[in-house]
N, C-alpha and C positions, 0 to 999 in steps of 0.2 A: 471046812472049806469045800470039801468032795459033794459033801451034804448038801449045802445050799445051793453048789453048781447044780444038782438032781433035782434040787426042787425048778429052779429058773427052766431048766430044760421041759421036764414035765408040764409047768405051768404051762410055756409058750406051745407046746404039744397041747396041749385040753384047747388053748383061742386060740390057735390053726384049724385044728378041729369043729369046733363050733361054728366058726367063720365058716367051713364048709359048709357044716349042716346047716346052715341059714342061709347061705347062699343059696346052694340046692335048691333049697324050700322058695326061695321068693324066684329063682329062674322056673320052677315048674310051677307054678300059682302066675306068674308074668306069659307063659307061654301061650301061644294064642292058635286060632286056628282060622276058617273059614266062614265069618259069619252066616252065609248064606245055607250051608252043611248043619248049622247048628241045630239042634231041638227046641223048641220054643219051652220044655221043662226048664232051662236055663233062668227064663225070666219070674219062675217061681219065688227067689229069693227075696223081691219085690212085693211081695203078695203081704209080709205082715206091716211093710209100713204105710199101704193102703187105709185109709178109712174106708170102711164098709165097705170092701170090694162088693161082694155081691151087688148090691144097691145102685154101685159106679156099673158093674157089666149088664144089669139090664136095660139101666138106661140107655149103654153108647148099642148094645145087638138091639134094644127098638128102634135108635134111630137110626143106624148103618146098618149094611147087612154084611155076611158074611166076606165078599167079596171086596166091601169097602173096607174094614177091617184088614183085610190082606194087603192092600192097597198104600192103606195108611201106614203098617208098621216096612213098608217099602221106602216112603219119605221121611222116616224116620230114623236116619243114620248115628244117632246117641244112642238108639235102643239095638241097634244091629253091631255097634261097637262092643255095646255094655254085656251081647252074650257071649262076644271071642274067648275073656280070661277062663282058666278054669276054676280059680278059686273063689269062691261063692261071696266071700268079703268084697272081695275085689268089684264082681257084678253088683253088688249093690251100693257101693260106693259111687259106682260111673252112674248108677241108674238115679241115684239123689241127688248129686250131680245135674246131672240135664233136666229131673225134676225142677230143681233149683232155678237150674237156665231160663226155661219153660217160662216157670211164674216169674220172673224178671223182665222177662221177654213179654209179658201177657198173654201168651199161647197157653189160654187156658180155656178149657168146655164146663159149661151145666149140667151135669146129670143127677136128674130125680132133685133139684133143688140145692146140691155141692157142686162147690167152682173146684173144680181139679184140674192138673195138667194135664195136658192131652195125650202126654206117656202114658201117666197112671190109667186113666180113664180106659187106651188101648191095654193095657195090660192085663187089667181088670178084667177086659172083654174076651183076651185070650185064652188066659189062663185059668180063672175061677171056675171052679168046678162044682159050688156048693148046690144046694136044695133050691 
């Protein structure tokens, strides 16, 4: 009897415990900050479910410039949401998300011959760094 009492005890000891550490974990991945403070590295996460980023950022830097780029990810409060979380799941989930919206919405651009949303598209043009 002593026996079993020890294990019940221990058991509910290990899922209290656990329960914390997952707690923990999804309140520090949930916590957010100052969109505007943010690093635009945030939006990297983005960068692999891109087709051909590079392809998308030449097209939107030839036909906007740097300044309309800054502009744009100004009117775009999905994408200034999607850099608050800290956990990099998290930003790309919000950011396919309002992809998603996006093409639902039709808020979608041409570049180089690809219909993309107009997030990706800004994205593309922020972040890609390639050749």
């Amino acid at each position: 009897m002593a026996l079993t009492r020890r294990i019940f005890i221990a058991a509910g000891g290990l899922v209290i415990l656990g329960g914390a550490a997952f707690g923990g974990s999804a309140i520090w991945c949930a916590r957010g900050r100052d969109a505007a403070a943010l690093p635009l590295d945030r939006l990297d996460v983005a960068l692999g479910d891109i087709r051909e980023p590079g392809r998308i950022a030449r097209a939107w830097r030839a036909a906007a410039g740097g300044d309309e780029t800054a502009a744009e990810l100004l009117r775009r409060p999905a994408i200034l949401e999607a850099m608050v979380p800290d956990c990099p799941e998290t930003r790309r989930g919000l950011i396919r998300a309002g992809v998603r919206a996006e093409f639902a919405a039709g808020d979608t651009v041409v570049a180089d011959r690809l219909i993309v949303a107009r997030s990706e598209a800004l994205i593309a043009a922020l972040r890609w760094r390639g050749a």
